[in-house]
N, C-alpha and C positions, 0 to 999 in steps of 0.2 A: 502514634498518640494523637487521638481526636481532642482531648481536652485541655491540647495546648495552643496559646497565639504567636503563628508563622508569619514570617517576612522575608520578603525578597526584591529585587529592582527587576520588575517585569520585562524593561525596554532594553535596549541594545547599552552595552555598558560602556560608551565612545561619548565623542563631544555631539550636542544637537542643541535642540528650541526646545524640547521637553523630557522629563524623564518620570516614569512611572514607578513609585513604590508601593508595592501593594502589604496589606496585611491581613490576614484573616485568623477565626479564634474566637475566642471568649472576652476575650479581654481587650479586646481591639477599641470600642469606642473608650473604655475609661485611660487606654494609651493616649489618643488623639487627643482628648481633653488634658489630661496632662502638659502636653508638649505641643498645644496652639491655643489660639483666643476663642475654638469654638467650647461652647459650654450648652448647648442643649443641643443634643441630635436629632436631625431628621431622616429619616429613611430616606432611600432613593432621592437625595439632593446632592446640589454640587454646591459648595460654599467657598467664597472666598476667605483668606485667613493669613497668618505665619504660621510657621514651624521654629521653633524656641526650644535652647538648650538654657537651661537655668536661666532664663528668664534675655539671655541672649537670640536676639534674631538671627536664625541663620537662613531664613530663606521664604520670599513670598508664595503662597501656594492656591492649590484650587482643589478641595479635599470632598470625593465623592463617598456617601455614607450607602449600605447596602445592608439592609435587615435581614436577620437567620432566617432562610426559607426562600428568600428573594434576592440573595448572590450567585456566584459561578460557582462559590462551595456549599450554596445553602449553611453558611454559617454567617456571624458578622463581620463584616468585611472593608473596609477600609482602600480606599486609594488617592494616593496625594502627587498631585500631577506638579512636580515642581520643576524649575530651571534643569535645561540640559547641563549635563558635565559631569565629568567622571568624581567629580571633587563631590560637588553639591550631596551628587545621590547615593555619595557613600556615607556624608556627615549623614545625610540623615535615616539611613539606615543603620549607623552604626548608633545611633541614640532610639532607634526602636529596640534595638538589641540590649541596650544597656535598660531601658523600658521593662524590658520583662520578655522579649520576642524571643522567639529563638528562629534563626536563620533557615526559610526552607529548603529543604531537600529537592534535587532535580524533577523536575513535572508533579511537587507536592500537594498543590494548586487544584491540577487536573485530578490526581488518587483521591482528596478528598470529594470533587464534585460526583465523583463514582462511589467511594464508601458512603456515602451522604446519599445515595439514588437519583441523585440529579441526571447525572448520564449513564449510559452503559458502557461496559468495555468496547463495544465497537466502532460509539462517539467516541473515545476517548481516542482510539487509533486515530478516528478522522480528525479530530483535533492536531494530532503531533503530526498527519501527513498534509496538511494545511498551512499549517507554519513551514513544511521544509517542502514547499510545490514550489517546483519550478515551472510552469506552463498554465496554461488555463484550461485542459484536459485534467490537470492534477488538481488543481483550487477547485473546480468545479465536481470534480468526484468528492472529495472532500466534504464540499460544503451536502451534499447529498446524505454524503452519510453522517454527518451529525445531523442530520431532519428525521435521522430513526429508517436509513434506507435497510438496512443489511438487518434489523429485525423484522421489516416488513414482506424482505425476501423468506427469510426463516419462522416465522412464527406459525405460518399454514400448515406445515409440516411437522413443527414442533407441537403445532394442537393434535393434530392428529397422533403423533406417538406420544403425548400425553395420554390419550384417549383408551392407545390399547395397553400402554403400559397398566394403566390404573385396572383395564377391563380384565387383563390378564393376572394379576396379584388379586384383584378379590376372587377370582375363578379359582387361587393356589389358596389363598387364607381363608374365605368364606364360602366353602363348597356349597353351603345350606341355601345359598341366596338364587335358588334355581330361577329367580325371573331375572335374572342378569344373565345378557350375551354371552355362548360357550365359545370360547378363544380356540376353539376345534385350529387345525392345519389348515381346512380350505376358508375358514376366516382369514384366518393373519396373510395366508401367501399373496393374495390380491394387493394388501399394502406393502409389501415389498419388492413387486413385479411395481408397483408407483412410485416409491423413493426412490428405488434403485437410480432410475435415469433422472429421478428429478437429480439427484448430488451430482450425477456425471454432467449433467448441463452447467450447475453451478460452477462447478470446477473448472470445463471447458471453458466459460465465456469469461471468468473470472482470468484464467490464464489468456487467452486472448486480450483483455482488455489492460492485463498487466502490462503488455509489450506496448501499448499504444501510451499509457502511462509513463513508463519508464524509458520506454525507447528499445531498439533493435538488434541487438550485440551484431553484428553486419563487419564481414571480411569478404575484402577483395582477393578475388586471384585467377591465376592465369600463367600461361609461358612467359618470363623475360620478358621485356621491352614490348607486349601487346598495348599498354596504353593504361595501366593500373593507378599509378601515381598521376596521371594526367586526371583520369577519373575524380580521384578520390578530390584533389587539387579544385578539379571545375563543380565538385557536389559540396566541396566547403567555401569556394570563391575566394581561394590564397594560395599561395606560392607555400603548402608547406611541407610534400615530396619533395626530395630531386628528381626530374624531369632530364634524361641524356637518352641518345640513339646507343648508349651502350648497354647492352645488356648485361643483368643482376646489378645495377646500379642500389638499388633497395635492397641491404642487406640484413634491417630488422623490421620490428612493426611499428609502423606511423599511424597513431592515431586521431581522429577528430570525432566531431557529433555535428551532424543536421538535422533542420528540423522540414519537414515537408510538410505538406498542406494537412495530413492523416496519421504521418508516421516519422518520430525521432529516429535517426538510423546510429548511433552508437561504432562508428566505422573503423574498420582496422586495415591499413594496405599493406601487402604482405611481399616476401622477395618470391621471384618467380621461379615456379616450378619448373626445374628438368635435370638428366640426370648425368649430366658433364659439370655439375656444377665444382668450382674450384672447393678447399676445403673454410676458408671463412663463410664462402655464399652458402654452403652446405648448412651451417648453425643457423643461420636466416630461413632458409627450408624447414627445418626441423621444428622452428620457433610457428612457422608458417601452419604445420601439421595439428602440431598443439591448438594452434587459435582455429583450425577449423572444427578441430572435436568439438570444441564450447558455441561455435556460434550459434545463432539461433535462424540468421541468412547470411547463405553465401550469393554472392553477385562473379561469377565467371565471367572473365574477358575474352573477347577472342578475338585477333585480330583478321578482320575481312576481307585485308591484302592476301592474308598468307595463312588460310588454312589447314591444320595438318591432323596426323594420326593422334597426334597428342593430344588438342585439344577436344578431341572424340574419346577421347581415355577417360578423362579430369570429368565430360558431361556424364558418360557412363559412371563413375566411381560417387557422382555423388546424386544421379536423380531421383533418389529416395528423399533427399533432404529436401530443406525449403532453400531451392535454387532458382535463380536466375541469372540468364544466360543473355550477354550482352552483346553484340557486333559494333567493334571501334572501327574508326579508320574508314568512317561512311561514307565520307569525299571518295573516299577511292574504288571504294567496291560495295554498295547498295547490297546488305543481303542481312537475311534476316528481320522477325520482328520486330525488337529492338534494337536498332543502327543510332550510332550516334559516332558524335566525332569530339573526344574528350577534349583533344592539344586545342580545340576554338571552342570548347564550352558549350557545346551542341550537346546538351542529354536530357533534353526536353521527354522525349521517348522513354528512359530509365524513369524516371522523373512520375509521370504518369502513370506510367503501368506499377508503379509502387505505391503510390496513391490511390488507386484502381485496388490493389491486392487487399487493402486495409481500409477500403470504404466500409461495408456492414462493422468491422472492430470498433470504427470512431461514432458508429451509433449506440456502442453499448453504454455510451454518456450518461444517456438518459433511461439505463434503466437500473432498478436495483439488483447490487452486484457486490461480490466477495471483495472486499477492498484489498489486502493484502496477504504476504504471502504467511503471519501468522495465523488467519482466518482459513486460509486455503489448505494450510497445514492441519488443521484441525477437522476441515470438512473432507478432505481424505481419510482421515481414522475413523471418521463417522461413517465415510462409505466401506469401509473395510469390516467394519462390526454388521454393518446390513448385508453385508454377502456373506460375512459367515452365518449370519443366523439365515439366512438364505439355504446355505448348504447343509445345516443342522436341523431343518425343520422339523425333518422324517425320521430324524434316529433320535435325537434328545427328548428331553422332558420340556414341560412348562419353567423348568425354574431355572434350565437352562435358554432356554430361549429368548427367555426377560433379561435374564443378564448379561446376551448380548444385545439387545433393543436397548437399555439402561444405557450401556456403554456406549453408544449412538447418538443418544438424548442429551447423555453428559456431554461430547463432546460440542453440540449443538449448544448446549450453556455456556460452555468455559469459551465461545466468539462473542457471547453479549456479556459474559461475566457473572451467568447468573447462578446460584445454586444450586446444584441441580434436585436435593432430597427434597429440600425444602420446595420448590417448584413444584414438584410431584407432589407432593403430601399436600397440599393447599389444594391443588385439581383432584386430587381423590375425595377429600370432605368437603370438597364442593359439589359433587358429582352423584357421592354415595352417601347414603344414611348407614354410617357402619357403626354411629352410636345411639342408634334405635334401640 
């Protein structure tokens, strides 16, 4: 319901210096008047005032007014910045309710600044991943895409299959209109030999950039007592393995999260692989196996004292994957690329060269890019409707072909929220005189 006035405590609902209750609605300034000393509104001010339950003071405020068209909902809007405290901001929220408000619903705020056209669906993502950014890789993408990034990525493509959508239904509904472009096969295939890879690049860099976002699902592993837990120990700078000369000492998975100069690593240290192992160290194994199906990097240890068949097995079994391969125990025996010595916190070398792996990722900062993984989910079924009409070109019809191009387009709408008929029909009678 657009035609009713919502309210809710915007700020953290704990003790502080301020608390924010907002309202928005219809009925929002003749609330405030009601229940404070202001009596003439001004738009876009902030005024000093109380907040009054029957004519009781319950609380000093500073109450900013926001005119329909010129709020975060594009409706009248309301915010009263009163005393921190859980007490305060619920008195007076609960006398907005009893006012006429009704209580809003989770992110109610943001849905109407979208039904209202204030933002798009894919401000609105960046909105909600803005509030929960952990990092300045995450605020930072964020604040991009509410500046209208991810329509500015899609819109060039989206005009174009505007273009032929439209060119191709007057070719099906108004055969008569022979000076309009014939949607022939060697027209359209040129623009699909050009989406194709455009969606594939979205996708790719979008998922690449995810990982720099979110960070590295990252498991350690190796034979027994190579130096695993020492690692994980010196890349989070705490004691929080056990660390012994006995081997399978680690018999589940120990987690932590670092953050590096390029890349969060999301780390898992795992019990060590081999196959004498006793029958508890075995479920530590197993648990081991699991976490490497999932991860997205594995980091192999291997000790440069001592090594064997095995640890030729483990580099073989997995250098398909996104591997790296470590050499501990550098003091003792120099070998390899990356040598480091984890038990004194020497992984300068790791350190780097993971840094190095994920330089070009952390420039995809600054460009326009798929935010998340609902956007990324939708621009896969949009490249899946372009290969098949890819593959249908030559045996279907026109009415087939648009109707997978359509299915394409729409998915391209439902990332900014937009309509999709309506979109098209507004570029068609913009385009064509079909009411000549």
């Amino acid at each position: 319901m657009l035609n009713d006035t919502i309210c809710a405590i915007s700020t953290a609902l704990k003790d502080g210096a301020i608390s924010i209750v907002r309202m928005s609605g219809p009925d929002s300034f003749d609330i405030i008047r009601r229940i404070s000393d202001v009596k003439k509104i001004e738009a876009n001010r902030i005024v000093y005032s109380h907040i009054r339950d029957e004519g009781e003071v319950i609380d000093e405020v500073l109450i900013s007014f926001f005119e329909q068209g010129h709020s975060y909902t594009r409706e009248d809007m309301v915010e009263i910045n009163c005393h921190g405290g859980v007490f305060v901001s619920r008195l007076i929220l609960n006398l907005l309710l009893k006012e006429g408000c009704r209580l809003a619903e989770a992110g109610e705020f943001t849905r109407r600044a979208y039904l209202n056209g204030r933002i798009d669906l894919s401000m609105a993502d960046s909105i909600n991943d803005l509030i929960r950014a952990q990092n300045k890789i995450q605020a930072y993408s964020a604040i991009r895409g509410l500046d209208g990034s991810v329509e500015r990525l899609l819109e060039p493509l989206m005009q174009e299959m505007r273009d032929v959508i439209a060119m191709i239904e007057v070719n099906i509904d108004y055969p008569e209109y022979e000076d309009e472009v014939q949607m022939s096969n060697e027209v359209i295939r040129p623009y699909l030999q050009k989406w194709i890879p455009q969606c594939k690049e979205m996708i790719e860099k979008a998922e690449r950039f995810r990982v720099v976002k979110d960070g590295l699902d990252t498991i350690i592993i190796g034979r027994p007592n190579v130096g695993k837990s020492s690692l994980l120990n010196a890349l989070l700078e705490e004691d929080k393995a056990i660390v012994t000369d006995i081997a399978g000492t680690t018999r589940d998975l120990v987690e932590g999260k670092v953050k590096l100069d390029n890349i969060t690593l999301n780390l898992i240290d795992t019990a060590g692989i081999r196959d004498d192992a006793e029958a508890i160290e075995k479920i530590g194994i197993e648990k081991t196996m699991k976490a490497i199906d999932k991860a997205q990097l594995i980091i192999l240890v291997i000790d440069a004292s001592d090594i064997n068949e095995k640890d030729e097995e483990l580099i073989n079994t997995y250098k398909d994957r996104n591997l790296v391969v470590v050499y501990n125990k550098a003091d003792l025996n120099k070998y390899g690329e990356i040598a480091i010595c984890a038990k004194d916190g020497d992984i300068k070398a790791l350190k780097d060269h993971l840094n190095q792996m994920y330089q070009d990722d952390i420039d995809l900062v600054n460009e326009d890019i798929l935010n998340n993984e609902r956007q990324i989910a939708l621009m896969r079924n949009c490249l899946e409707e372009l290969n098949n009409m890819y593959k249908s070109i030559d045996v279907d019809t026109s009415d087939v072909i648009v109707t997978y191009l359509s299915e394409a387009y729409d998915y391209l709408c439902q990332i900014l929220g937009k309509e999709y008929r309506e979109d098209l029909i507004d570029h068609m009678f913009k385009n064509f005189c079909l009411g000549k």
